[in-house]
C-alpha positions, 0 to 999 in steps of 0.5 A, a space after each residue: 421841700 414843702 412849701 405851704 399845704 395842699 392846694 385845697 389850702 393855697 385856694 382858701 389862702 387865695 380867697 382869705 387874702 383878697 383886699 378888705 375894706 380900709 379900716 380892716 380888722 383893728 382887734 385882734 382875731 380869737 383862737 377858737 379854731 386852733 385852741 378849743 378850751 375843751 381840748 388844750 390842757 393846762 401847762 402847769 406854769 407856776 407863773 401864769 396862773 391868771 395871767 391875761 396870755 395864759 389860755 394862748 401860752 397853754 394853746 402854744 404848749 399844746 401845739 408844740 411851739 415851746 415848753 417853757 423856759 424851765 420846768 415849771 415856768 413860761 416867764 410870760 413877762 420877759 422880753 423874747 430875743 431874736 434867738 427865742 423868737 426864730 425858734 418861736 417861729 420855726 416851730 409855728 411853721 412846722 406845726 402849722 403843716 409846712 416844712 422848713 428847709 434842711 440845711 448845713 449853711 451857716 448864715 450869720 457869725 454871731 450864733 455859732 453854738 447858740 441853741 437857736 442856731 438850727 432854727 435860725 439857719 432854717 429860717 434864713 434859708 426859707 427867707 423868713 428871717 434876715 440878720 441886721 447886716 455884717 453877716 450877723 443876727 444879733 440873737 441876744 437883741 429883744 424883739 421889737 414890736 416892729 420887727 416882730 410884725 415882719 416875723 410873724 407875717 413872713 411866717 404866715 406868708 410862708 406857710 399859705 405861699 400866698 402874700 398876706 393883704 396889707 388893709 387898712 390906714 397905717 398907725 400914725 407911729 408907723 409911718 416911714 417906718 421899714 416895718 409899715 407894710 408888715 404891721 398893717 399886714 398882721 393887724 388885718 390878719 387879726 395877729 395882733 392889734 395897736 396899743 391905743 388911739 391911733 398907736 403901734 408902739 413900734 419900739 415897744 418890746 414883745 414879751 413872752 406872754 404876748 408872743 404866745 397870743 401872736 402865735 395862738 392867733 396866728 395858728 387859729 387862721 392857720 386853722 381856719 383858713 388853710 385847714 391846718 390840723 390842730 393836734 391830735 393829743 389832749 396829754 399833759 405837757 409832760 407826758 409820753 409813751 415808754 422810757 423817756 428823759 426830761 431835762 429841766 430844773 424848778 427855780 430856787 430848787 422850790 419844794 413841789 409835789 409831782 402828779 403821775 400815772 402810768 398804764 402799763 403791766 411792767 416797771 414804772 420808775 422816775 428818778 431825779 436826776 442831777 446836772 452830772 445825770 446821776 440819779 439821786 432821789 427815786 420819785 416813784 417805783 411800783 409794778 403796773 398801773 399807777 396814780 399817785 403823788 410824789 415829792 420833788 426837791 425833798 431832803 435834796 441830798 445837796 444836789 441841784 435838780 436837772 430833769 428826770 430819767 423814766 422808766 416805763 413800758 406803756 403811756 405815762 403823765 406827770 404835773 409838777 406843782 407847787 409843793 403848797 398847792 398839796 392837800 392840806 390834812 384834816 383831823 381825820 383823814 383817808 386816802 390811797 396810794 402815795 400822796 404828800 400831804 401839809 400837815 404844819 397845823 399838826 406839828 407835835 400832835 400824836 396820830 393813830 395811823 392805818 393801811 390795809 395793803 399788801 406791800 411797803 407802807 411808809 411815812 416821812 415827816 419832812 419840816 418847812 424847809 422840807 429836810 426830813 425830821 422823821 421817818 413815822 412808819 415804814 412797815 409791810 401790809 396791813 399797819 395800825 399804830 400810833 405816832 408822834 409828829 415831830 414839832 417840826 413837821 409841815 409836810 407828810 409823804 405817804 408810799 403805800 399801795 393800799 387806803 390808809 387813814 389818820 386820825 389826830 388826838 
């Protein structure tokens, strides 16, 4: 088993945890060093967009710590379980450069069947986690910020192999508390910081969005201290090489526009697939290399979206985004290639149409609850005509492999 990184990291963890004077470190430590703003793409989580944890919660995705809790969401605002944080922490460990111990022993009663249980075992076999007496770890219980203090500096502790230093005075809502030494531990550590004047709200609960800059920062001393690598991708969250599956359904089955390219000299195929694994709507289906855009949760069919299944021979990316966040058309508009486009402002108007390809060309006109009102066009190569969009339309899907235009009377 490995424990911790090479020695060169156990030396630099050895000098980092010498005493620092009282009153260390009262804010918390940036992440610069574990999430270079050039580098960690955007997650795309629809519901993170401007939320104070988003650059850490993109940091973590980066890294591989979690993928969020659907699809399209991180659910910043929730409160982490005991389940969601071992495995929150063992995927730390992991990516920091440290390895957790394999096992078959099953440490508490209560997980069996839970989708944590893997990494919650781990954990309690390395000693990173105990359980809350009877041979139970109460997995569904909302993490405290105290307990989360024990998490997160046993995590660390595990990785450097050396015992992070506990500076500085304790808060005065912490004193006596079974928890004392590990908070002072992770705010000297910079991992985290008090609540307000000489306040830790011990009893406060942590929050998704929170854990995603505990960890970030967490990782960024990984970095700077025991010389962790940070990874070596700058891909999408979505993203991969050859067939693939994605499993993951968008809330509400809300309408949304998927963003993907494909490098590769043979099929490119994503399918949406519903809870049962049947393919029901063809996402994308070309030759090649691709860039385009395709509807997602259009005309559903009844079904319920459960994931993706991916067809492709070389590297592939794919975004999902909000079906509003599509390009709204003008009077005149060109573009290439497939595209979804907000066409409400045109309902009932007639529109000259033009594409210069060599394969299909074809238009669906879809209405706000995006069911399928038309089919415009659907034609091979080289097409000029004119249309009427239904007084329903609000959204156009284009699949062509050539430019095309629209010009509204």
């Amino acid at each position: 088993m490995k424990r911790g990184l090479t020695s060169a990291a156990i030396a630099a963890a050895l000098l980092a945890s010498m005493p620092a004077a009282a009153g260390a470190q009262t804010t918390p430590r940036g992440t610069a060093n574990a999430c270079p703003t050039s580098t960690v793409p955007d997650a795309d989580f629809w519901d993170t967009a401007g939320a104070s944890h988003q650059a850490n919660i993109d940091c973590i995705v980066w890294w591989g710590v979690t993928s969020g809790n659907t699809l399209v969401t991180y659910a910043p605002d929730a409160g982490v379980t005991r389940d969601q944080m071992a495995s929150f922490i063992a995927r730390t460990i992991t990516a920091a450069g440290a390895e957790l111990p394999a096992t078959s022993t099953n440490h508490f009663t209560d997980d069996n069947g839970n989708t944590h249980e893997a990494n919650i075992n781990r954990l309690a076999e390395a000693g990173v986690v105990n359980g809350v007496g009877g041979g139970r770890f109460d997995p569904s219980r909302v993490v405290r910020r105290d307990q989360m203090a024990t998490f997160l500096a046993n995590a660390y502790e595990y990785i450097a192999a050396v015992e992070l230093p506990a500076d500085g005075d304790s808060f005065a809502d912490t004193r006596g508390n079974a928890h004392e030494e590990n908070v002072r531990k992770i705010v000297a550590a910079g991992f985290t910081a008090g609540t307000g004047p000489g306040a830790y709200s011990p009893a406060g609960t942590v929050t998704r969005g929170q854990m995603g800059s505990f960890l970030a920062r967490l990782l960024d001393k990984a970095v700077a201290d025991l010389g962790a690598p940070i990874p070596a991708t700058t891909q999408p969250r979505l993203s991969g090489v050859g067939d693939d599956v994605i499993r993951g359904r968008i809330p509400d089955n809300t309408p949304a526009v998927a963003i993907m390219s494909h490098r590769g000299e043979n099929n490119f195929i994503i399918w949406a697939v519903d809870g049962d694994g049947e393919r029901y709507d063809l996402v994308v289906n070309e030759i090649g290399d691709y860039d385009g855009r395709g509807a997602v949760n259009f005309d559903r069919f009844g079904r319920t979206l459960a994931g993706f299944n991916i067809d492709a021979d070389g590297p592939w990316t794919m975004r999902i985004l909000p079906a509003s966040q599509a390009t709204r058309i003008s009077d005149s508009f060109a573009g290439q290639g497939d595209d979804v486009l907000r066409a409400g402002t045109h309902a009932g108007r007639i529109v000259t149409i033009t594409h210069r390809g060599d394969a299909n060309f074809v238009v669906w006109a879809y209405d706000a609850e995006a069911n399928m009102s038309d089919l415009l066009v659907n034609e091979i190569g080289d097409y000029d005509g004119r249309v009427a969009l239904p007084n329903d339309t609000h959204w156009l899907e284009i699949r062509a492999d050539g430019e095309w235009t629209f010009e509204f009377e």
